[in-house]
C-alpha positions as CSV (number, residue, x, y, z in Angstrom):
1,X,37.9,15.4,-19.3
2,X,35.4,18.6,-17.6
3,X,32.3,19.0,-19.0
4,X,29.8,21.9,-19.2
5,X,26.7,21.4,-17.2
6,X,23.3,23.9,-16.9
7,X,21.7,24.2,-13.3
8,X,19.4,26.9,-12.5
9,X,20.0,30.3,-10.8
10,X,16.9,31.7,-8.5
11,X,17.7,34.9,-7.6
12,X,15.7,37.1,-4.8
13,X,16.2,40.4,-3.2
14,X,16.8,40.6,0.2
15,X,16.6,43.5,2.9
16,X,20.3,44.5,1.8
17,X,21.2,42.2,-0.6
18,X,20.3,39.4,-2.8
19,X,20.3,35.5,-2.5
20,X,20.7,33.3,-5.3
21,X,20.0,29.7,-5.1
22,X,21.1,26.8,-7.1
23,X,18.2,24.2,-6.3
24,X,19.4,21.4,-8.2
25,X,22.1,21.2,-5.6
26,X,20.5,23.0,-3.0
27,X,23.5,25.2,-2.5
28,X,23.1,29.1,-1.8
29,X,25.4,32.4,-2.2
30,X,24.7,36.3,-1.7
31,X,25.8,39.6,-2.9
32,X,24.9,43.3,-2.8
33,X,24.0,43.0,-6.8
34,X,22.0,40.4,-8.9
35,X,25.9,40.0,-10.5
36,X,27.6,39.5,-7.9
37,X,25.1,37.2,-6.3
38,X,24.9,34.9,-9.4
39,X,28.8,35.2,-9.6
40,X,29.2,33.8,-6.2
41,X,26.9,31.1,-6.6
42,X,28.9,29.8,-9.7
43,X,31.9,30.1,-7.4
44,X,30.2,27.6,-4.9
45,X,28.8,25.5,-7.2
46,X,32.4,25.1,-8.5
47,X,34.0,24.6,-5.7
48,X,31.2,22.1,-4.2
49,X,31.6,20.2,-7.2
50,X,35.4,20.1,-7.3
51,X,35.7,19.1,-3.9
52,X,32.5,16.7,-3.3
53,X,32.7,13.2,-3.4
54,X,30.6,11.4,-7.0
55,X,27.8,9.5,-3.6
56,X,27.5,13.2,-2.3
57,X,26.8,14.8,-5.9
58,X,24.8,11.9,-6.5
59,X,22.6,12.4,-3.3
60,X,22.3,16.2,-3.7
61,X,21.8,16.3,-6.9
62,X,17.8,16.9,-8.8
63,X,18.2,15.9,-12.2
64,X,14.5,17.9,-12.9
65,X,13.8,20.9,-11.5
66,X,10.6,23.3,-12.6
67,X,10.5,26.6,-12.5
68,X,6.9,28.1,-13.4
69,X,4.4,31.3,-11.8
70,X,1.1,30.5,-10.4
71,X,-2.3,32.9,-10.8
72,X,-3.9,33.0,-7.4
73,X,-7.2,35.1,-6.6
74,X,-6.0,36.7,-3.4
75,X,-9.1,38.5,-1.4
């Protein structure tokens, strides 16, 4: 039986381009949109996870990730 599972998209712009970046799995994808970007790192993730063995998942994969801004006085 598949089941759903969240992971986390980071997103950046590039020079021509954007990268988007799953952390919990450290896996990576690009596109010339934010859509397209996040559309091919769903792709990978899929297909990682379709085609990785359960001790690979299990060694990849960082059950808690956090995502938060910092204030810095610059200058």
């Amino acid at each position: 039986m598949k089941s759903m599972r969240q992971f986390t998209a980071i997103i950046e712009k590039e020079e021509d381009g954007f990268v988007a970046l799953c952390p919990q799995l450290d896996i990576a994808s690009q596109g010339d949109t934010v859509a397209e970007a996040r559309a091919n790192l769903e792709e990978a993730l899929e297909l990682f996870l379709e085609s990785a063995s359960k001790e690979e998942i299990g060694r990849r994969l960082r059950n808690e990730v956090y995502i938060t801004q910092l204030e810095i006085t610059v200058g």
